[in-house]
Structures are given as structure tokens and as C-alpha cells.
MIGUKOL-421143 format. One record per residue: residue number from 0; x, y, z of N, C-alpha, C in turn. Coordinates in steps of 0.02 Angstrom, whole numbers, plus 50000, padded with zeros to 5 digits. Example, Ala and Ser with C-alpha at 12.3 -4.5 7.8 and 13.67 -1.06 7.14 Angstrom:
2
(rec 0, (50660, 49716, 50390), (50615, 49775, 50390), (50660, 49835, 50390));
(rec 1, (50642, 49888, 50354), (50684, 49947, 50357), (50645, 50002, 50394));
// end
This chain:
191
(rec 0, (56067, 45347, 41817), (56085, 45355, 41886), (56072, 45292, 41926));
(rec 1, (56018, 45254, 41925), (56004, 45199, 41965), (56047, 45130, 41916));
(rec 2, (56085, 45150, 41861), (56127, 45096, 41864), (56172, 45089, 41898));
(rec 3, (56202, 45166, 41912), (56278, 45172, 41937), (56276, 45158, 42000));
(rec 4, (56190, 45166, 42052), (56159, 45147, 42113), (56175, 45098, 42115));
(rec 5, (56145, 45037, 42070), (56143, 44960, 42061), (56224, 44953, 42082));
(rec 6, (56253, 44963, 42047), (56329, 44934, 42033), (56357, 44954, 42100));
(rec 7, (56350, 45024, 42119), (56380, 45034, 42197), (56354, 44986, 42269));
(rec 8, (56285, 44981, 42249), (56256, 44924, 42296), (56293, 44856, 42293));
(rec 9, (56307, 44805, 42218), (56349, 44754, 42233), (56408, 44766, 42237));
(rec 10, (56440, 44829, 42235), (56503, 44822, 42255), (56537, 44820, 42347));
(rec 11, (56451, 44856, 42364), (56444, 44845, 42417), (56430, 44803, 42490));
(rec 12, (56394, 44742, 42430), (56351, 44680, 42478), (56290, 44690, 42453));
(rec 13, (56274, 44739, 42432), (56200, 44749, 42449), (56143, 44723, 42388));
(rec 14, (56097, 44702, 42422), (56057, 44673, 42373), (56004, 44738, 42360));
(rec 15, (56020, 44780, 42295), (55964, 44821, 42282), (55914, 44783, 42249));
(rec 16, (55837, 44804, 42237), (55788, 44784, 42221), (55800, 44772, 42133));
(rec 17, (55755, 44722, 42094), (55767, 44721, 42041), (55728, 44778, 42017));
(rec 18, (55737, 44789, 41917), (55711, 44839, 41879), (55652, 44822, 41893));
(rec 19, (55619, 44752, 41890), (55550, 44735, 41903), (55515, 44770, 41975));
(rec 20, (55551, 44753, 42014), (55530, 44797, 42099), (55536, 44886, 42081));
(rec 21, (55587, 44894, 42066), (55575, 44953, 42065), (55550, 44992, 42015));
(rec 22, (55500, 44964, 41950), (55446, 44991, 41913), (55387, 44964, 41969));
(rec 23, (55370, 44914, 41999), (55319, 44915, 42019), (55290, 44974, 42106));
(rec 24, (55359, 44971, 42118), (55373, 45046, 42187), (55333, 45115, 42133));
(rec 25, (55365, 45102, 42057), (55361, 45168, 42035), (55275, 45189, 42033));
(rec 26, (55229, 45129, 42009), (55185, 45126, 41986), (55152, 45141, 42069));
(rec 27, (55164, 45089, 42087), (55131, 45099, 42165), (55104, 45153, 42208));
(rec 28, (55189, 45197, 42193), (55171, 45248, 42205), (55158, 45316, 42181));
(rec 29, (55154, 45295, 42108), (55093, 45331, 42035), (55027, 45319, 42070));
(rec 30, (55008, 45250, 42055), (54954, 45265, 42066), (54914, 45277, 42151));
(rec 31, (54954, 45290, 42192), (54934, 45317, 42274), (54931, 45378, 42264));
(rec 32, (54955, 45408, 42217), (54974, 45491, 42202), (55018, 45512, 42292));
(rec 33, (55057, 45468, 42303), (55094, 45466, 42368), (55143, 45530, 42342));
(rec 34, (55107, 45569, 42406), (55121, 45628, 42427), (55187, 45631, 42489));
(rec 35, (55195, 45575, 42561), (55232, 45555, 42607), (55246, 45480, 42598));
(rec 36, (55312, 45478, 42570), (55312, 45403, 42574), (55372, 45387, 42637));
(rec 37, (55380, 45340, 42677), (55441, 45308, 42709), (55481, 45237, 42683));
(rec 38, (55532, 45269, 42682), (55574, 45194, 42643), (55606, 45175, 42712));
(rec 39, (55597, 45094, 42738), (55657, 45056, 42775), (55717, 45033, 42762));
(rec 40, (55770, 45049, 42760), (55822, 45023, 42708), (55842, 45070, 42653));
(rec 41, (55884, 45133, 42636), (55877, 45163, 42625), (55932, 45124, 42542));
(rec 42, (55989, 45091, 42562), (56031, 45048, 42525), (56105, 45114, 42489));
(rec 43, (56099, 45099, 42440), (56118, 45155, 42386), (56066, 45190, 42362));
(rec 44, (56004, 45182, 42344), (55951, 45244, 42315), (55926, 45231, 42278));
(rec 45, (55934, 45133, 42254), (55886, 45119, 42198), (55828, 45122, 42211));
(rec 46, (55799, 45104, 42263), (55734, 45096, 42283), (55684, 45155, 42310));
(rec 47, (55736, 45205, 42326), (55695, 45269, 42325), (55704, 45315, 42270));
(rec 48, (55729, 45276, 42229), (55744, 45334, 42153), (55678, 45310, 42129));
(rec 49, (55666, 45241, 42130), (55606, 45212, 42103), (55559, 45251, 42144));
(rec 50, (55532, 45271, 42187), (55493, 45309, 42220), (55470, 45347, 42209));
(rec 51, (55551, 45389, 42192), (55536, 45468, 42198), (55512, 45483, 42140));
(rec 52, (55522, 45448, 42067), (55484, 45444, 42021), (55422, 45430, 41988));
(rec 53, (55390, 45397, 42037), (55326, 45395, 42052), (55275, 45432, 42079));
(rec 54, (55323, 45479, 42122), (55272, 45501, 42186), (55265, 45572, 42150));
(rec 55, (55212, 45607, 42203), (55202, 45670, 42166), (55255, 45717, 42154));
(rec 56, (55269, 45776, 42148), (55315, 45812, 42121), (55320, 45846, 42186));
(rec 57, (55298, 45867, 42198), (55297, 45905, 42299), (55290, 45846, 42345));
(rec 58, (55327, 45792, 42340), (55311, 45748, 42379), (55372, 45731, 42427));
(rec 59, (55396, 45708, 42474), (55417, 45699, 42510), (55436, 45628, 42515));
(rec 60, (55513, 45572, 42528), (55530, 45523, 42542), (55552, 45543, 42593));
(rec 61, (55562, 45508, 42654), (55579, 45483, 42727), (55604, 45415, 42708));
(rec 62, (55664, 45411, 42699), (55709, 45378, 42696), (55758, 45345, 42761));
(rec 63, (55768, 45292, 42797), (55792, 45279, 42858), (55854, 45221, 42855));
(rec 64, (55911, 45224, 42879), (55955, 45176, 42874), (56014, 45188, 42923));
(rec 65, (56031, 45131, 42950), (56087, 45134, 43019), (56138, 45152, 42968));
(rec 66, (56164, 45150, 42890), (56218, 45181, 42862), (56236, 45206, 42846));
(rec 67, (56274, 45273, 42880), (56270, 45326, 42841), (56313, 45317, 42772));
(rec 68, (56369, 45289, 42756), (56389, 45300, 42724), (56351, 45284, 42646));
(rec 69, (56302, 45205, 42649), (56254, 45195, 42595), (56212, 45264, 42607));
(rec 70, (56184, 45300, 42640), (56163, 45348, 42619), (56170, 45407, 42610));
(rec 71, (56230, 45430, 42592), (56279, 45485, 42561), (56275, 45447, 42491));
(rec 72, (56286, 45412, 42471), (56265, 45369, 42402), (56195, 45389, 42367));
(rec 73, (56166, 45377, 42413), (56078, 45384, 42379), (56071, 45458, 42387));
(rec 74, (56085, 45496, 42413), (56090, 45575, 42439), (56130, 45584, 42355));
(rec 75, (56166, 45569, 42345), (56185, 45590, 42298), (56152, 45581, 42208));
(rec 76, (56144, 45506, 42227), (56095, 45491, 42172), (56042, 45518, 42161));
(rec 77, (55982, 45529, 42228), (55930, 45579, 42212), (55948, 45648, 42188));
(rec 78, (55981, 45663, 42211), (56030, 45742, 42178), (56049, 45735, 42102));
(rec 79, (56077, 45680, 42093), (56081, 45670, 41995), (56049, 45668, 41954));
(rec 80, (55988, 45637, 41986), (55917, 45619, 41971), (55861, 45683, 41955));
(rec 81, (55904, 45739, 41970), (55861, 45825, 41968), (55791, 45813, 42037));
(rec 82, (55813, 45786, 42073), (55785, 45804, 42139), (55814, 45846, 42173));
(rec 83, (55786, 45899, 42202), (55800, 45951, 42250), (55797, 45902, 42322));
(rec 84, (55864, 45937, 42364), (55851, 45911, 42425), (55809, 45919, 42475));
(rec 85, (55750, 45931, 42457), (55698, 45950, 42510), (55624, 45891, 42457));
(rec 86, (55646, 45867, 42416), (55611, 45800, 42403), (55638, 45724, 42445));
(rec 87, (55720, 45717, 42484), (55711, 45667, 42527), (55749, 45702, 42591));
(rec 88, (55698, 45649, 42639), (55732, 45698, 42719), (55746, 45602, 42745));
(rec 89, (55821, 45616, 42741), (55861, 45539, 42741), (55868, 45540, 42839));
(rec 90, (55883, 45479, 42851), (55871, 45482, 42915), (55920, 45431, 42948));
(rec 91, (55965, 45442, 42992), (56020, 45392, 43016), (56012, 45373, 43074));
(rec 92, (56004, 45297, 43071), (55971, 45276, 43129), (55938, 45179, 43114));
(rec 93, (55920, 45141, 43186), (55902, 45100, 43151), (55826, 45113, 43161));
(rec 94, (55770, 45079, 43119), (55728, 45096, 43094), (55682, 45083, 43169));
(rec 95, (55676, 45031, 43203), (55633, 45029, 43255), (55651, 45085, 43312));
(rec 96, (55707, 45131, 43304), (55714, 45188, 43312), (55684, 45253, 43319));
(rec 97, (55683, 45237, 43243), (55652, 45309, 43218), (55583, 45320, 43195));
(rec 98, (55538, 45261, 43174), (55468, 45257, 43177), (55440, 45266, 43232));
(rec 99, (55451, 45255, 43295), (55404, 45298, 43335), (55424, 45376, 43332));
(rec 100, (55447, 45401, 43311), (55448, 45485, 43304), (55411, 45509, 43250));
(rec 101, (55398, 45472, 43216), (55369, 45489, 43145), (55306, 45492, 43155));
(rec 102, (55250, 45530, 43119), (55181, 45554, 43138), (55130, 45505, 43136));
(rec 103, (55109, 45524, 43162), (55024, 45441, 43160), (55010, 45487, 43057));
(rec 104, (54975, 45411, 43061), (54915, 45425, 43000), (54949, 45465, 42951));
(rec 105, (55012, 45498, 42931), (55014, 45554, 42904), (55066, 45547, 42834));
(rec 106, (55059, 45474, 42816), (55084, 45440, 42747), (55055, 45389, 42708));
(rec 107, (55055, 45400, 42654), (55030, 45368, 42586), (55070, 45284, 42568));
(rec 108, (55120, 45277, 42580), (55159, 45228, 42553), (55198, 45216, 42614));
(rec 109, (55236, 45132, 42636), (55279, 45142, 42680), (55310, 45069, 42628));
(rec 110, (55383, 45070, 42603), (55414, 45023, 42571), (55484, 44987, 42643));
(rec 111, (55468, 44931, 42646), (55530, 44901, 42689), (55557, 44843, 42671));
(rec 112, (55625, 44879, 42645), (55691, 44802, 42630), (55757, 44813, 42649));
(rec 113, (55717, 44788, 42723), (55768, 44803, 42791), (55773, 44725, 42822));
(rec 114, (55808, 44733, 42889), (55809, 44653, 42914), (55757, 44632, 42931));
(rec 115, (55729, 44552, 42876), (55657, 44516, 42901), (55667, 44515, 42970));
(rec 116, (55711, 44520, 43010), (55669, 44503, 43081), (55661, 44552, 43113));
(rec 117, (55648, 44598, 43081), (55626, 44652, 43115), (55565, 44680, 43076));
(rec 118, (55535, 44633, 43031), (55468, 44653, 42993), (55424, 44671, 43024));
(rec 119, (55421, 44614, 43070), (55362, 44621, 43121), (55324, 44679, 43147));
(rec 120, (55383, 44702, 43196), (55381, 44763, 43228), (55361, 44820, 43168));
(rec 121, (55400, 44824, 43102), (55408, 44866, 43095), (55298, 44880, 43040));
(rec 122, (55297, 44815, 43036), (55211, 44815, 43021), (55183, 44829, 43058));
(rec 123, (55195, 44835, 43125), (55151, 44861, 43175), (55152, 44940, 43171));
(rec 124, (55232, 44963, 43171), (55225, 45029, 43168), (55201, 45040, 43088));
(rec 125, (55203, 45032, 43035), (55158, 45069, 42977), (55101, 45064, 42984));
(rec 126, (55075, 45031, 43033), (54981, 45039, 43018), (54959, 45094, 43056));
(rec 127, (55023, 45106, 43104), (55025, 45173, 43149), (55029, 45228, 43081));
(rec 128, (55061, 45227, 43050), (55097, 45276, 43002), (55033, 45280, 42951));
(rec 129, (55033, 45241, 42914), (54991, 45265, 42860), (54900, 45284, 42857));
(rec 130, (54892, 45307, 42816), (54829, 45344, 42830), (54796, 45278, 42802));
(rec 131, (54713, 45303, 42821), (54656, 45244, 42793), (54676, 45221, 42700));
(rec 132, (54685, 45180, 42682), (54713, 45163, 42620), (54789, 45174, 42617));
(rec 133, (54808, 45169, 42652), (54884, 45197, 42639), (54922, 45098, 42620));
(rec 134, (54965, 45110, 42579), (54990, 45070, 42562), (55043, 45039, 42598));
(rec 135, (55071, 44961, 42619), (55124, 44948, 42649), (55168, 44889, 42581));
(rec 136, (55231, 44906, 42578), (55247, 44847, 42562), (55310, 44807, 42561));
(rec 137, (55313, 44737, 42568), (55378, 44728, 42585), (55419, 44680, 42517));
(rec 138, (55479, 44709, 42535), (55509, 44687, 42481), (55542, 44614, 42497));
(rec 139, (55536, 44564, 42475), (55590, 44503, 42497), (55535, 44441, 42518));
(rec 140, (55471, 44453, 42506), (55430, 44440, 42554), (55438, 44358, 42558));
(rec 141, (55464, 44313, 42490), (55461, 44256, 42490), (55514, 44223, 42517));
(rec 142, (55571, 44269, 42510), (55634, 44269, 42537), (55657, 44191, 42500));
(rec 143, (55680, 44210, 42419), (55701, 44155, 42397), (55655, 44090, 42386));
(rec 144, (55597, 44074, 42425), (55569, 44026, 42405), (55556, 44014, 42483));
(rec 145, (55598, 44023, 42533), (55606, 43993, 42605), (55535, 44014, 42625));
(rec 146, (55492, 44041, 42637), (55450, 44068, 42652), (55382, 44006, 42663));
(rec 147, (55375, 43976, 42588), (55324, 43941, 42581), (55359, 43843, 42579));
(rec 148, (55419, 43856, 42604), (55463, 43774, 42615), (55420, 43784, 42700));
(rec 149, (55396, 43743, 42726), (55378, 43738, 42816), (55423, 43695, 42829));
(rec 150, (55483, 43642, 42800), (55531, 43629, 42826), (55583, 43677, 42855));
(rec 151, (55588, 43733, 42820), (55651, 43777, 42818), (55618, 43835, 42878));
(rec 152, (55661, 43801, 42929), (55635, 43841, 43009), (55673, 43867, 43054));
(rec 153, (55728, 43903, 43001), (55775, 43972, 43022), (55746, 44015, 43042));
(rec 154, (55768, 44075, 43094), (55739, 44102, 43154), (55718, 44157, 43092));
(rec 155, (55761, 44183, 43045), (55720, 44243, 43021), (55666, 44219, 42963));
(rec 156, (55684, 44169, 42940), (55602, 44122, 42885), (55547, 44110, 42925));
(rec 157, (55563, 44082, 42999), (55493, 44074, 43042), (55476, 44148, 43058));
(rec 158, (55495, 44215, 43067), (55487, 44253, 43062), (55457, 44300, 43015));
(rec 159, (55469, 44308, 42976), (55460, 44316, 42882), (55401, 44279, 42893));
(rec 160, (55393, 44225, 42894), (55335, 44162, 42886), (55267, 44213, 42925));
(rec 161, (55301, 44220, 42978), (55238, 44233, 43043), (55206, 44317, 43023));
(rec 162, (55245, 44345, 43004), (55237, 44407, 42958), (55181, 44418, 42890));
(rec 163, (55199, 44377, 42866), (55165, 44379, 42817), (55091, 44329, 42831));
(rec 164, (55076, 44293, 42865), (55028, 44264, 42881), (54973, 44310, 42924));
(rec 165, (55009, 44348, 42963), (54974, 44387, 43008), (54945, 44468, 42977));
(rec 166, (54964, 44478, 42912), (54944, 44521, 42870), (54892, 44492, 42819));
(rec 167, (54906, 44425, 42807), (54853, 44399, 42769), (54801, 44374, 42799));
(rec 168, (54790, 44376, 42887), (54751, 44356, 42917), (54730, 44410, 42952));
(rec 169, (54739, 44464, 42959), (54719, 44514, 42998), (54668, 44572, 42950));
(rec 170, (54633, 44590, 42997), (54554, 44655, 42971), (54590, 44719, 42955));
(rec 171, (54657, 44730, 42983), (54688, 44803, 42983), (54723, 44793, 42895));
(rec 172, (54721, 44734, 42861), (54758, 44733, 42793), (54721, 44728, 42753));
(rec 173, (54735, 44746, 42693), (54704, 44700, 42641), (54781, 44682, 42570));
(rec 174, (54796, 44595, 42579), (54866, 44626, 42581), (54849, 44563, 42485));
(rec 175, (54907, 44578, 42443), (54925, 44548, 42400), (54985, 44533, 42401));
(rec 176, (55020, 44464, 42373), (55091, 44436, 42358), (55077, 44456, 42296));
(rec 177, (55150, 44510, 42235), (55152, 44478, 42186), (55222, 44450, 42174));
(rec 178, (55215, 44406, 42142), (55287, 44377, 42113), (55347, 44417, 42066));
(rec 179, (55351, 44457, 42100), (55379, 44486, 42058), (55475, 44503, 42129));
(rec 180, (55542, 44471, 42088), (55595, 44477, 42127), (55592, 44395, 42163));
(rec 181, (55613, 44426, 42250), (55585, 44368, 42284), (55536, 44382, 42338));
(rec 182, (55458, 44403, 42288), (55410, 44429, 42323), (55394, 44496, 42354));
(rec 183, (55351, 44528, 42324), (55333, 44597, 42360), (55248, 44598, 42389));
(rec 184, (55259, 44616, 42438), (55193, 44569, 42454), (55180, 44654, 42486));
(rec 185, (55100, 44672, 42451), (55084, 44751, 42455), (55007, 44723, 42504));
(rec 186, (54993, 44771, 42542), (54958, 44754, 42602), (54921, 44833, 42593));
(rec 187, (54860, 44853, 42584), (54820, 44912, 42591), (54787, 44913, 42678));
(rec 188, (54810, 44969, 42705), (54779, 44987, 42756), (54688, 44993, 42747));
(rec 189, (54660, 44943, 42780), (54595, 44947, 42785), (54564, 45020, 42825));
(rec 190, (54506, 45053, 42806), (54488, 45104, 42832), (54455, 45084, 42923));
// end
């Protein structure tokens, strides 16, 4: 199922996550035993198929994306996948939207590979979101390499840049880059 995901995503534009990203989503959220997770970027469904396979069996994805039509795609894929539709509650909309409606404290995992320039914001709202240990992480984080060039000072790399510095410098994270794609850089909510 997440090949036929893959293939609908480039036929689409879309850059889904690699097999490497989405075993390490899987594990991630194995080992959180993530019960509420929120995905930013909902795509075609590779990235919350990787999820939903991880996460507990009564668990819940919150899934968010301004498209509906990519997510009639992933709606479908989780459905192929022998997920019942009451394992994702998909959400149409853009994401700085719909995170303030969503509950304080009351999720395990929050995955976002949505537009870097809107990382920012949207790190502010998961620390709202996730509980003490709750996991954040973003996908893209190196963005090709641009990230760690300080020549390369495009509005969304100085952005991206300022993002990821301010998670590795702040008491509310405790964050790791791994190399794995182009960077997933996982950030634990400090208690």
C-alpha cells in the first residue's frame, strides 16, 4: 500500500518521506507506545501509514492538510492498510489553523513535513500539544544540506535555520538531528 502511496505522491509533486523516515516514524512511535499522534502534512499517507504502524492498536492519528484531494488518497490507503476509520480523524485545513483547536498536553508524538516557514509557529504550538515527554519531529530538517551552508540565506533556510537552533537551544527540548533523508531532527518535550 505505501508503494502505490509513494508513486501517487510523485505523480503528484509531492515529496513523500523516504523508507528510511518512515521506519524510523514507525519505531518512534513503537517505542512512545503513542497512543495520540498529529501529523502536519498529511501528503498521500506514506507518512502516516508509517505511524499508524507503529502506534498502539487503539490509537488515534490527527492527520491535517489544506488538500483535500491528497487526503482522500491517504483516507484510502489507511483503509487498505486494515485500518478502521476511527484509527485516523483527517483534518482539512491549513495547519496554523487547526492546532489551536486541538487539546493542550493531550499527545504522544507530533510529526511535521509541512511548509518550513511555518515550522516555527507550528513548534510553538506542539509544546502546547504534547504531554511531558511527548515527542516532536520534523521531517526535512537539513533541508538538502541548506541548513548548515550560512551562505545560503533564502527566507525559508534562514527560517528552517532559526528553527532548529532555537530547539537546540531552548530548556522546553531535548532535541536530536539524525541523518537519516534530508534530516529528521526529533526534539523530546522536557518535563
Amino acid at each position: 500500500m505505501l508503494t502505490a502511496a509513494r508513486e501517487q505522491a510523485g505523480e503528484l509533486g509531492i515529496h513523500a518521506v523516504s523508507r528510511g523516515c518512515g521506519a524510523a516514524l514507525r519505531v518512534i512511535a513503537a517505542v512512545s507506545n503513542a497512543k495520540a499522534v498529529v501529523e502536519v502534512g498529511t501528503g498521500t499517507g506514506v507518512s502516516g501509514g508509517w505511524l499508524l504502524r507503529g502506534m498502539r492498536r487503539d490509537g488515534v492519528l490527527t492527520t491535517i492538510d489544506y488538500e483535500a484531494e491528497h487526503q482522500r488518497i491517504a483516507r484510502r490507503v489507511f483503509s487498505a492498510a486494515g485500518n478502521p476509520p476511527s484509527r485516523a480523524r483527517i483534518i482539512t485545513g491549513r495547519a496554523l489553523d487547526v492546532l489551536p483547536r486541538l487539546a493542550d498536553r493531550a499527545y504522544d508524538l507530533v510529526f511535521v513535513d509541512h511548509d518550513p516557514a511555518e515550522y516555527g509557529p507550528v513548534v510553538t504550538a506542539a509544546e502546547r500539544l504534547l504531554r511531558p515527554g511527548g515527542t516532536l519531529v520534523l521531517n526535512d530538517a537539513l533541508a538538502g544540506g541548506r541548513v548548515s551552508d550560512p551562505t545560503i540565506r533564502d527566507t525559508e533556510t534562514v527560517l528552517l535555520r532559526e528553527t532548529v537552533k532555537g530547539l537546540r537551544d531552548s530548556d522546553a527540548w531535548v532535541p536530536a538531528l539524525l541523518p537519516i533523508g534530508d534530516g529528521l531532527l526529533l526534539a523530546a518535550r522536557a518535563a
